[in-house]
Structures are given as structure tokens and as C-alpha cells.
C-alpha positions in Angstrom: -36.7 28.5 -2.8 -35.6 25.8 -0.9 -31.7 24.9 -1.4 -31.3 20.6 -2.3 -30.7 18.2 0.3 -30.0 14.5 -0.3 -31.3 12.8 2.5 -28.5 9.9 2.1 -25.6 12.9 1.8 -24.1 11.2 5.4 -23.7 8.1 4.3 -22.7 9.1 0.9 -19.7 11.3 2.9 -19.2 7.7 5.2 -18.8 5.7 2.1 -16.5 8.1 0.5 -14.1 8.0 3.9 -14.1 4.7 4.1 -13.3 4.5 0.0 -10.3 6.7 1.1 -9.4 4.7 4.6 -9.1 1.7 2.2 -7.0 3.1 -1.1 -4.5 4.3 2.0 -4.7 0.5 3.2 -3.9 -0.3 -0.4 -1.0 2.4 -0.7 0.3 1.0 2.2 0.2 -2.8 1.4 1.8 -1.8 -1.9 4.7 -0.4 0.2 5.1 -3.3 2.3 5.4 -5.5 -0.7 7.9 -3.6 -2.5 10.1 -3.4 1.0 9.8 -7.3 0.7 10.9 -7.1 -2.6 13.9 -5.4 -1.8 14.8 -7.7 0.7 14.5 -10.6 -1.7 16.5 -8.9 -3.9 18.8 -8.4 -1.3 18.7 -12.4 -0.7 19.3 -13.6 -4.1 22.3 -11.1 -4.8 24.0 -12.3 -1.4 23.3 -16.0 -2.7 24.9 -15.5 -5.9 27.6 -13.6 -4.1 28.3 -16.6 -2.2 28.0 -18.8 -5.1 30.2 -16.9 -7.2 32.8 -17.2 -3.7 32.0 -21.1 -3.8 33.4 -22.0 -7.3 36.1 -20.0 -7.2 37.6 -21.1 -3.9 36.6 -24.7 -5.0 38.4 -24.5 -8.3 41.0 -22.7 -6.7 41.3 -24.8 -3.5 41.1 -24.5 -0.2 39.9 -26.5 3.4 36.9 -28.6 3.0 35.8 -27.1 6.0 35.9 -23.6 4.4 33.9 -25.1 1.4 31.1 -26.6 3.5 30.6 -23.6 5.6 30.2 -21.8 2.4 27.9 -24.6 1.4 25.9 -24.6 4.6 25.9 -21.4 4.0 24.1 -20.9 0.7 21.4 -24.0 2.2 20.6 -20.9 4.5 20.1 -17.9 2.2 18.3 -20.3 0.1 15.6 -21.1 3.0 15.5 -17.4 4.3 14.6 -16.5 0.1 12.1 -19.5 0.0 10.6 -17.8 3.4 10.6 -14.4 1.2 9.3 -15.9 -1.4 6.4 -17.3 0.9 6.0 -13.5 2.7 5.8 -11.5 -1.2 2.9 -14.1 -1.6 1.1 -13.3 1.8 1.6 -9.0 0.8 0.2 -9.7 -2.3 -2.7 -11.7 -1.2 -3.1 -8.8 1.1 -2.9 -6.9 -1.7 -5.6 -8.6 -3.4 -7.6 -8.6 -0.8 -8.0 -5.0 -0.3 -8.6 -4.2 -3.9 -11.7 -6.2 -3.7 -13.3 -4.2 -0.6 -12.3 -1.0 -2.8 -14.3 -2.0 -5.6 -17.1 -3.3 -3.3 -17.1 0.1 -1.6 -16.6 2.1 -4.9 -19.7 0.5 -6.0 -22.0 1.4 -3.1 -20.1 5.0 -3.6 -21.4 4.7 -7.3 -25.0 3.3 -6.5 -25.6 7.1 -3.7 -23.7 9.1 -6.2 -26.7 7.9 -9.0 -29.2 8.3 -6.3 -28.1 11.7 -5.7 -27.7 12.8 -8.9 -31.0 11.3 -9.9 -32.7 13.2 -7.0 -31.0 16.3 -8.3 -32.7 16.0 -11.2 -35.9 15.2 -9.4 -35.4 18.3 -7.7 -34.9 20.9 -10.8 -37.8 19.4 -12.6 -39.9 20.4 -9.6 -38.2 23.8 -9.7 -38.6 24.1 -13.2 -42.6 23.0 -12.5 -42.6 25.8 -9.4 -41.0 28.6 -11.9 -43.7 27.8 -14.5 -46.6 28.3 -11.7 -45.1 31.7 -10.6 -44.9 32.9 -14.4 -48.1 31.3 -15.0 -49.7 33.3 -12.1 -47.6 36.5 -13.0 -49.2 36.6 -16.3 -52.5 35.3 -15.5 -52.5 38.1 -13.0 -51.1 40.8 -15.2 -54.0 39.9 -17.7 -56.9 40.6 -15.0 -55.1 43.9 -14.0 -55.1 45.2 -17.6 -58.8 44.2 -18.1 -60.2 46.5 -14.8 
């Protein structure tokens, strides 16, 4: 007997690379976020650093050249966590992105996997049909031998 070949098994092996290329993309996005992440963490504990350096030379006095450089400062961290803020919402966009063409691929991956399987189905029937003959013949055979 013949062994079963799906004639789509190529593409079926394509589809699952490029399912795997892409959930590495995703794995990868997802690191890039959290690294952004971090930095805005980073950001925010700096500002409140500074803040926290701000009231307590203010109430405790010093130059007001001292307290606006602080100030000035602060205005900076603040725009460079605003920018952040703006590149978290570009990685998860990204993100986003990419988890739609996975679930596109996954469900061409689904629709060959069916086909296959519904061809390998097609294709043990027919065994099962070929089986029957031979028996069929075996016995119709055996039946004329014991009548001579």
C-alpha cells in the first residue's frame, strides 16, 4: 500500500514557519516594550527624586538659581517621560499589530491542518474499501478452491 501524501504538506510546513517567524516577532516586541517600561520607570522615579529634592531645598531655602535649575529640571524629565509615554504606545501598537498577522496565519494554519486531516480520512476509508476487496477476493477465491 501506498503510504499518504497531502499534496498541500509544503505549504502546510511554509505556514507553520512563518506562524513561528511571527510568535518570535511577537516575543520580541514584548521585550522591547518591557525595556521601555523600565526606562519609564526609570523616568518617573528620577522625577520624583527631584521633586522630593525641590520641596525640601525650597522649604529649607537656598539660591533661586539652585531652585529653578531644579525646576527646569523636572520640565525636562517630564517631556523625556511624555516622549516614553508616546514610544510604550508605538511598542504596543506594534504589539498589536503582530498579534493580528498571528491569528491571520494561525487560521490559514487551521484551514490545511482540516484539509489534511480530512484527506487522511479520505485516505483510510479508501484503505479500509481496498482491505475489503482483498478479503472479499481471498474468500471468494478460497470458496472456488474448495468446490474443484
Amino acid at each position: 500500500m501506498v503510504n499518504f501524501k497531502f499534496k498541500y504538506e509544503n505549504l502546510l510546513n511554509l505556514v507553520e514557519k512563518k506562524e513561528n517567524d511571527i510568535k518570535n516577532a511577537l516575543s520580541c516586541a514584548y521585550n522591547e516594550l518591557h525595556l521601555e517600561e523600565e526606562k519609564l520607570y526609570i523616568l518617573k522615579k528620577e522625577e520624583h527624586n527631584y521633586f522630593s529634592i525641590l520641596k525640601d531645598k525650597s522649604s529649607n531655602g537656598c539660591k533661586l538659581s539652585t531652585l529653578k535649575n531644579i525646576d527646569d529640571y523636572i520640565k525636562n524629565l517630564h517631556l523625556k517621560i511624555k516622549r516614553q509615554n508616546d514610544k510604550i504606545a508605538e511598542k504596543k501598537e506594534k504589539i498589536q499589530f503582530i498579534k493580528n498577522k498571528l491569528i491571520e496565519i494561525s487560521k490559514e494554519k487551521k484551514i490545511f491542518e482540516k484539509l489534511k486531516e480530512k484527506k487522511f480520512e479520505e485516505y483510510k476509508t479508501f484503505l479500509k474499501l481496498e482491505e475489503d476487496k482483498i478479503i472479499d477476493q481471498l474468500v471468494s477465491y478460497n470458496n472456488k478452491s474448495s468446490r474443484w
